[in-house]
C-alpha positions as CSV (number, residue, x, y, z in Angstrom):
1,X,-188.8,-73.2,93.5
2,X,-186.3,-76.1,93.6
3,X,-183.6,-75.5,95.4
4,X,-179.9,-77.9,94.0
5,X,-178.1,-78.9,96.9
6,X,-174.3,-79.3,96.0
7,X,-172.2,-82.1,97.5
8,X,-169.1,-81.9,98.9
9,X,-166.4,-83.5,97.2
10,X,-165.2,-86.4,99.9
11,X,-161.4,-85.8,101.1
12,X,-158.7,-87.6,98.9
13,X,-157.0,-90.2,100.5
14,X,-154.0,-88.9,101.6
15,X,-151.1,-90.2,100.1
16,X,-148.6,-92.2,101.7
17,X,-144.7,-90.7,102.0
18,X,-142.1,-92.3,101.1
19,X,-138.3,-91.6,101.9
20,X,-136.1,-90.3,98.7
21,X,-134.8,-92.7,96.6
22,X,-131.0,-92.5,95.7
23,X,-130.9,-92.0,92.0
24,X,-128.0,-94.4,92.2
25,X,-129.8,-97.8,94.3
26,X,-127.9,-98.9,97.8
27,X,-125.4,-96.4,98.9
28,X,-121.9,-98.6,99.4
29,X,-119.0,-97.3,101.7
30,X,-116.9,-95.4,100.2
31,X,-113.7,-97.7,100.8
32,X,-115.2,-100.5,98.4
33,X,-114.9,-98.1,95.6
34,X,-110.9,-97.4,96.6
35,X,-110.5,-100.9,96.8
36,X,-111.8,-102.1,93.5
37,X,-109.8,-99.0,92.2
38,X,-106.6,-100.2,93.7
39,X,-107.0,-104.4,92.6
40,X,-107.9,-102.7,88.8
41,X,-104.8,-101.0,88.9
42,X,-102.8,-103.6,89.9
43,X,-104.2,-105.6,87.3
44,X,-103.1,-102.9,84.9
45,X,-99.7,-102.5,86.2
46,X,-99.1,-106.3,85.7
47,X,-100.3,-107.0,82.4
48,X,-99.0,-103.7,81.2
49,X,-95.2,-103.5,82.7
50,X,-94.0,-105.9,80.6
51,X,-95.6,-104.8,77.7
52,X,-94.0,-101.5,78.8
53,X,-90.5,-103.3,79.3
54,X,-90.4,-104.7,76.0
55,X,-91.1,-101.2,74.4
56,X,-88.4,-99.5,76.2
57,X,-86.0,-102.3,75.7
58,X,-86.3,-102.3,72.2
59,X,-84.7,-99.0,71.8
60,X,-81.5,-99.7,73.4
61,X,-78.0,-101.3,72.2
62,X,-76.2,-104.7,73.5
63,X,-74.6,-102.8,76.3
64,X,-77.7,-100.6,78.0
65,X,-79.9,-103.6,77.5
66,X,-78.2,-105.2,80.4
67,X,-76.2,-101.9,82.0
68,X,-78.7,-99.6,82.2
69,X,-82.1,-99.6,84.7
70,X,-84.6,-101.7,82.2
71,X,-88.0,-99.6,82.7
72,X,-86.3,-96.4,81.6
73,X,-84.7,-94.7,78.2
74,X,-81.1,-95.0,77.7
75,X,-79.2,-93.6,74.5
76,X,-82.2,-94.7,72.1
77,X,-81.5,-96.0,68.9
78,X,-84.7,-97.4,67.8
79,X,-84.1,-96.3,64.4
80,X,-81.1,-98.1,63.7
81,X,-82.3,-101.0,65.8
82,X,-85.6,-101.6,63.8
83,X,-83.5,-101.0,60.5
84,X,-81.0,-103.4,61.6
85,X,-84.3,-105.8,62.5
86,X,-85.6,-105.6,59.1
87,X,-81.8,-106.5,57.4
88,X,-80.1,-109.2,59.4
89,X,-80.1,-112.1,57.6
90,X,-81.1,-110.7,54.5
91,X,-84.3,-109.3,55.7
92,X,-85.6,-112.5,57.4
93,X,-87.3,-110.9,59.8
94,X,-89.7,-109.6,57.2
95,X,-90.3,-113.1,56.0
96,X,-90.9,-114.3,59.4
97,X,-93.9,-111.4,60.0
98,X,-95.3,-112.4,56.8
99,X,-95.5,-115.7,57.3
100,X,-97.2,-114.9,60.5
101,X,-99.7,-112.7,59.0
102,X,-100.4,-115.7,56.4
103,X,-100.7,-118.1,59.0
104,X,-102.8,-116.4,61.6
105,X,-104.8,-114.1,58.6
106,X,-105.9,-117.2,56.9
107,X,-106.6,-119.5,59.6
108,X,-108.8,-117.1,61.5
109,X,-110.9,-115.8,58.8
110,X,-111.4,-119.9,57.3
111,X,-111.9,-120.8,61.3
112,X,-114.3,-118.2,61.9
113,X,-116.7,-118.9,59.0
114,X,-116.6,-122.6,59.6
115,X,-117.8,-122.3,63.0
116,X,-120.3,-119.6,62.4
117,X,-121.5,-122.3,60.1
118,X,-121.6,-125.2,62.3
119,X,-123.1,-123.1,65.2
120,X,-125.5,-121.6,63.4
121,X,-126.3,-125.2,62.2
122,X,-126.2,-126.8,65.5
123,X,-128.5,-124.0,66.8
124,X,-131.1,-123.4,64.6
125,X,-131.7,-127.0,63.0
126,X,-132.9,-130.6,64.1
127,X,-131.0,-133.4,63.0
128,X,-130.7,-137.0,64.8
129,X,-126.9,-136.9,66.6
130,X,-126.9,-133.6,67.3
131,X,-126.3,-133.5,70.8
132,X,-123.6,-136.5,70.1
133,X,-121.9,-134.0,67.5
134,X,-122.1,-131.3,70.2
135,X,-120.6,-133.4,73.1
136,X,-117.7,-134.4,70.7
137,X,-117.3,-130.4,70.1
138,X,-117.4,-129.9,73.5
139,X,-114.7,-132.6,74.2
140,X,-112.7,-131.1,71.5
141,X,-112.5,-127.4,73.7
142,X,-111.2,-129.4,76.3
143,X,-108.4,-131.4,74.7
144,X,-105.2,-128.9,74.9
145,X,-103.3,-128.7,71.3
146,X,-100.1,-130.0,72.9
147,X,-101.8,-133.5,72.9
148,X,-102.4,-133.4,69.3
149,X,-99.6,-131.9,68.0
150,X,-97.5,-135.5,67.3
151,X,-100.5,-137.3,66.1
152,X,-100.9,-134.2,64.0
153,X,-97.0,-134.3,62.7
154,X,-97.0,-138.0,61.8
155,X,-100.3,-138.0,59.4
156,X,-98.9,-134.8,57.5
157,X,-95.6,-136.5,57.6
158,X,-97.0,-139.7,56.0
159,X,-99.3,-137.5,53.9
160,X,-95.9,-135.6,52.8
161,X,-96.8,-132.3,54.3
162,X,-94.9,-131.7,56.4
163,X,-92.2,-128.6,56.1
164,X,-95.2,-126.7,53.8
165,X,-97.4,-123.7,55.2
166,X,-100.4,-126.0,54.5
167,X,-98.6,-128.1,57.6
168,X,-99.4,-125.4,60.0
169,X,-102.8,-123.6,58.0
170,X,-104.8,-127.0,57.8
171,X,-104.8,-127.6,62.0
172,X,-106.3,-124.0,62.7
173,X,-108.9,-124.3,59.9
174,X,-110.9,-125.5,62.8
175,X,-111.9,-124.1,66.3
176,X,-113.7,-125.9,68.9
177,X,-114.4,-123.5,71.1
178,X,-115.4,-121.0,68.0
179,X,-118.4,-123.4,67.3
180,X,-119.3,-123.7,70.7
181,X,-119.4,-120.2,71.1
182,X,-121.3,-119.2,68.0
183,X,-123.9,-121.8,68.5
184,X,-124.8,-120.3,72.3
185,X,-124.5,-116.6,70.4
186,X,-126.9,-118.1,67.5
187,X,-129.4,-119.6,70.0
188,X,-129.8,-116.5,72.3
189,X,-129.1,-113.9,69.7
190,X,-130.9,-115.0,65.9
191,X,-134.9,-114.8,66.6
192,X,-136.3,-117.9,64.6
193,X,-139.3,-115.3,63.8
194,X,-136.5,-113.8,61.5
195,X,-135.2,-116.6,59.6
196,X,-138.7,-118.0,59.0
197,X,-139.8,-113.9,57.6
198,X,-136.5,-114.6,55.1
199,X,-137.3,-117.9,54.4
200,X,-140.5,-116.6,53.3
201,X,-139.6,-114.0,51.0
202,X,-138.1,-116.5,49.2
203,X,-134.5,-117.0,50.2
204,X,-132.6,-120.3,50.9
205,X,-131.0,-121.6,53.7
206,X,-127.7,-120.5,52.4
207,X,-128.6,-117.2,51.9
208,X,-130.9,-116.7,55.1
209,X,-127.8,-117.6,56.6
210,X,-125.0,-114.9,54.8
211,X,-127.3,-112.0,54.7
212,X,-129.6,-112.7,57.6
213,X,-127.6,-114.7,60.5
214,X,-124.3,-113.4,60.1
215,X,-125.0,-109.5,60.6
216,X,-126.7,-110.7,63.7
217,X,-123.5,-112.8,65.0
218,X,-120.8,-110.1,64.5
219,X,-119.9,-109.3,68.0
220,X,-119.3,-113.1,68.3
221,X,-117.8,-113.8,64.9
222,X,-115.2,-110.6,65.9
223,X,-114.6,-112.3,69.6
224,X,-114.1,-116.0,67.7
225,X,-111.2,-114.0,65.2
226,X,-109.1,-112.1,67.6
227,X,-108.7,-115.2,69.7
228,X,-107.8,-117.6,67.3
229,X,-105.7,-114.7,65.4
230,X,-104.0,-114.4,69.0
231,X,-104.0,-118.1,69.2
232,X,-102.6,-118.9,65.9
233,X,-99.5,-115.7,66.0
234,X,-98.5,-117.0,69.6
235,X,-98.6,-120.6,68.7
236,X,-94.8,-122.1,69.0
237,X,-95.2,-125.8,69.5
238,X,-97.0,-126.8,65.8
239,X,-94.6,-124.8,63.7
240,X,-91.9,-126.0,65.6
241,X,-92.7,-129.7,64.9
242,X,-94.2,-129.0,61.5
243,X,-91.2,-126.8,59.9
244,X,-87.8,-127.1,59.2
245,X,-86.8,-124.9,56.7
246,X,-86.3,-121.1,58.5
247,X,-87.9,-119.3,56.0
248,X,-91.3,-121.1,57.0
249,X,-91.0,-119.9,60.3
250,X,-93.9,-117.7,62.0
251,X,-92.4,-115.0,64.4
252,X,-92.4,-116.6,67.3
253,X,-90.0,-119.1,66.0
254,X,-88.0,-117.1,64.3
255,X,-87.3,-115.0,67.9
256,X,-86.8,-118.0,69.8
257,X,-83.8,-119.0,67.1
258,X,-82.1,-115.5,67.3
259,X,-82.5,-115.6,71.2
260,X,-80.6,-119.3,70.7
261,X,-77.8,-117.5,68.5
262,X,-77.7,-114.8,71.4
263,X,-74.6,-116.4,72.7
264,X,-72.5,-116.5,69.8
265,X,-73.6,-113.0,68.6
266,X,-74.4,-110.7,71.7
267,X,-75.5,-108.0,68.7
268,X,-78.7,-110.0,68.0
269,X,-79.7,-109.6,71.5
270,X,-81.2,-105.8,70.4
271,X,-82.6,-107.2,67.5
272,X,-84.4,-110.1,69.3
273,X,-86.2,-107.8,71.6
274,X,-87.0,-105.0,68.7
275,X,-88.7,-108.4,67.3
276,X,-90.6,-108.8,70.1
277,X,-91.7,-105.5,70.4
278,X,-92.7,-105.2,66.8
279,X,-94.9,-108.7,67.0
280,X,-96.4,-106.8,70.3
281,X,-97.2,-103.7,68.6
282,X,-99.2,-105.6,65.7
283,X,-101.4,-107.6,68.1
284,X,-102.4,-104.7,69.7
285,X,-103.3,-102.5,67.0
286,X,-105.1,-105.8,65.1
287,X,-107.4,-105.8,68.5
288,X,-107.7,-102.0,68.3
289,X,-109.0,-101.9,64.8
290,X,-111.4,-104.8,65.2
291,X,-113.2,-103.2,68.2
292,X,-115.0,-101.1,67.0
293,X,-116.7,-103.9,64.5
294,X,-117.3,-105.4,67.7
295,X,-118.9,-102.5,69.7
296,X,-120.8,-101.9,66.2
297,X,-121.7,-105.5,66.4
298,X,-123.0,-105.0,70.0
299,X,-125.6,-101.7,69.1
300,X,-126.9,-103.1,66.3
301,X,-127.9,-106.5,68.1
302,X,-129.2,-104.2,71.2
303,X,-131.4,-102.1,68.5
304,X,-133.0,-105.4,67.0
């Protein structure tokens, strides 16, 4: 008879204890968090109290615009100051936002395509100079637009083009800093493994590009609009040179003539800040509508 000797199982290495890890990494004091609180609402109050200023202003009349505490309500007649915005002058105002729409519409979309374009070019292809052509776009983001704007108002004036919206839509048709920032967007964000599967399918480059490149560039085609938009509606110095007939003028112009006039006609003093208020209020719901393309932008390229 055999007899089956069972072995004993040796011991398990015990294992080693470690201390609880905070779910949330290094604890910090308590005060940084306070303090970061405090400088962001700072930051808030700053940029917002004039926007805030200019929205309580524009409800008031001649006499409580300067009689009355300015970050408060005081007989409001916003009504009959946006109605009297809208008429002065036989509705000029309207002309004014108009032509501000056209100019800063029109230039973004044509700027925003171009440098797409070139950044997705400068990105994804090799051509001899292209580092040179990248240099000069470089040098281009850092050359501020006051500089250019008389060399800019004596070719259109030899050219005869002056005093025309094509005077002040031809300049923004182009945006430096847009191409530079769609070709860094294109390099890190447009797999070549992508465009060569397209490519293979049988599309061209121009296609790859609409269908392919572009869906994957949306967050920074959005970011490349609202800034020259914003760029283009706030920009004073080009029309000024560029137009002389009023009816031409962009908003911001148009203001800074009725604030001129403010001394002869105290009534337009209402007006000029409802104005004001009114090119604010666009801006910001132009930014608010394009963000969520832009957060859309953002998930789909994370997903990908």
């Amino acid at each position: 008879m055999t007899t089956v000797t069972k072995r004993r199982a040796a011991p398990a290495a015990p294992v080693p204890s470690f201390p609880p890890r905070s779910s949330q990494g290094i604890r910090q004091p308590r005060w940084t968090g306070f303090l970061t609180m405090g400088v962001l609402l700072l930051c808030l109050v700053y940029f917002a109290l004039p926007v805030f200023w200019v929205l309580v202003a524009a409800t008031k009349n001649a006499g409580d615009l300067f009689g009355s505490f300015g970050l408060w309500f005081s007989h409001p007649r916003l009504l009959s100051n946006l109605k009297g915005t809208f008429s002065y002058d036989n509705g000029i105002y309207g002309r004014w936002l108009f032509n501000s729409v056209l100019y800063s519409g029109v230039s973004a979309l044509v700027a925003t395509f171009v440098s797409a374009a070139a950044g997705y070019a400068l990105a994804k292809f090799e051509f001899r100079g292209r580092e040179a052509v990248y240099a000069i776009i470089l040098a281009g983001v850092m050359v501020p637009g006051t500089a250019t704007a008389l060399p800019l108002y004596l070719m259109f004036s030899s050219a005869h083009l002056n005093n025309t919206y094509l005077s002040v839509l031809l300049p923004s048709f182009l945006s430096p800093f847009g191409v530079f920032l769609c070709r860094v967007y294109a390099r890190a964000a447009v797999p070549d493994e992508v465009l060569d599967a397209a490519r293979c399918d049988g599309a061209g480059e121009f296609r790859v590009f609409t269908t392919v490149a572009l869906r994957m560039m949306v967050p920074a085609l959005v970011t490349v609009f609202l800034f020259h938009f914003v760029g283009v509606w706030n920009n004073y110095l080009l029309p000024l040179l560029m137009l002389a007939n009023d009816k031409l003028y962009p908003v911001t112009l148009g203001l800074v003539q009725w604030n001129g006039d403010t001394q002869r006609i105290p009534e337009l003093y209402p007006l000029t800040v409802m104005g004001a208020a009114i090119s604010v209020v666009l801006l910001g719901a132009a930014i608010l509508s394009l963000q969520r393309f832009w957060i859309a932008g953002i998930a789909t390229g994370s997903i990908r």
